[in-house]
N, C-alpha and C positions, 0 to 999 in steps of 0.2 A: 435271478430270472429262472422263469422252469425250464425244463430241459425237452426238446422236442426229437421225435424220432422222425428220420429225413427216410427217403424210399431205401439207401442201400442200409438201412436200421441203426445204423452208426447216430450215436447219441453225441448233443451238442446242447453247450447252456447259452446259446444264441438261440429269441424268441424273436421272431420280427412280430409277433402281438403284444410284448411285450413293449412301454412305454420307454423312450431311450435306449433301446438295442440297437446297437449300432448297424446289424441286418438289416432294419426298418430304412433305415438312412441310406444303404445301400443299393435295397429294393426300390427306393424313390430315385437314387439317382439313376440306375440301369432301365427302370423301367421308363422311363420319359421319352417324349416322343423322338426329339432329338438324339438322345444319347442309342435306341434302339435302330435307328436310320445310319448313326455313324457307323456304328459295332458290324451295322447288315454291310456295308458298303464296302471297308474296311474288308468284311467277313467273303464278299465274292469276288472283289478285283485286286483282292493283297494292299500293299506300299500304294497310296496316294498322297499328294503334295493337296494343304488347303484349297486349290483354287479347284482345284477336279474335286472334291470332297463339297464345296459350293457350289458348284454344277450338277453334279450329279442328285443333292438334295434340293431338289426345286423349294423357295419358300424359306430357307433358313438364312437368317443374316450375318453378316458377318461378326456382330457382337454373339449373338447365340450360338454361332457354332466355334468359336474361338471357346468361351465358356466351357460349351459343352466337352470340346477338346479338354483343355484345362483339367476338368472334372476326370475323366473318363482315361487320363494321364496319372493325376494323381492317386487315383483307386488300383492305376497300376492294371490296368487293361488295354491301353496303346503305347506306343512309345513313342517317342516325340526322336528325330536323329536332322541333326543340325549342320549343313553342310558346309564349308567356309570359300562363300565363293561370293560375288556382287553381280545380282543382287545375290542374299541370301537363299539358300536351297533348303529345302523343310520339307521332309517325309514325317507320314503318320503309319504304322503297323498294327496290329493287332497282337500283345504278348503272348505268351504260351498261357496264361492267364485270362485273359482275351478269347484266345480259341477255345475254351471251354465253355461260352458263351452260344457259339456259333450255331450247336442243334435249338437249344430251347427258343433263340430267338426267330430260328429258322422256322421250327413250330408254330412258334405264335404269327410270326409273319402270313404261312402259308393258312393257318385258320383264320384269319381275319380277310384273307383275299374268299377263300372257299364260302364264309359265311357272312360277307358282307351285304348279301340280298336280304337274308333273314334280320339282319339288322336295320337294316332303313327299313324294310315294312316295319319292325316293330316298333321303330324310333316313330313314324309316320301316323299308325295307329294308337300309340301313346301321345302325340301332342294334336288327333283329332279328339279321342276322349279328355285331355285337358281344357281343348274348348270349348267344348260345349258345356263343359261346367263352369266357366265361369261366369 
């Protein structure tokens, strides 16, 4: 794979354009809509238990964010701590792995609230020019 230069110049032979880079795999997992709502939620209330983590994401089901969990565990960016008590006690955190997540996604978050006008109008006038072509 080629070797790509990241912002602090430090060279790595991880290409996410490159086909089977396992970066690519990565960037797919972190970046989904799921996995960037857990990491956010995670990222401003600390320690949550499943059921406040399903609350708090309006829309996500219980198979997808068990998944998404799952995922987002074994990449080694939450931890999973199991408490031994009935029922069962299940905290999720965000690793020291995790927290270096927390600006870029905060970015992206906060530019998609800033510029989500400019996107429905664009979205808006891209599917009135689709129809009148057809």
């Amino acid at each position: 794979m080629a070797a790509v230069e990241n912002v602090t110049g430090a060279r790595s032979s991880f290409d996410p354009y490159e086909r089977g880079c396992p970066s690519r795999d990565l960037l797919d997992q972190i970046g989904s809509k799921w996995a960037v709502l857990v990491l956010g939620e995670l990222g401003r209330n600390g320690t949550s238990r499943f059921g406040g983590l399903r609350q708090a994401l309006a829309g996500v089901s219980e198979k997808m964010l068990t998944q998404t969990l799952r995922t987002l565990e074994r990449d080694g960016l939450i931890s999973r701590t199991v408490y031994p008590e009935v029922p069962p006690h299940v905290e999720y955190e965000l690793t020291a792995l995790g927290q270096t997540l927390r600006e870029p996604l905060k970015a992206l978050t906060e530019w998609s609230v800033l510029h989500i006008k400019e996107v429905i109008t664009a979205r808006e006038e891209y599917d009135h020019r689709a129809e009148r072509t057809r």
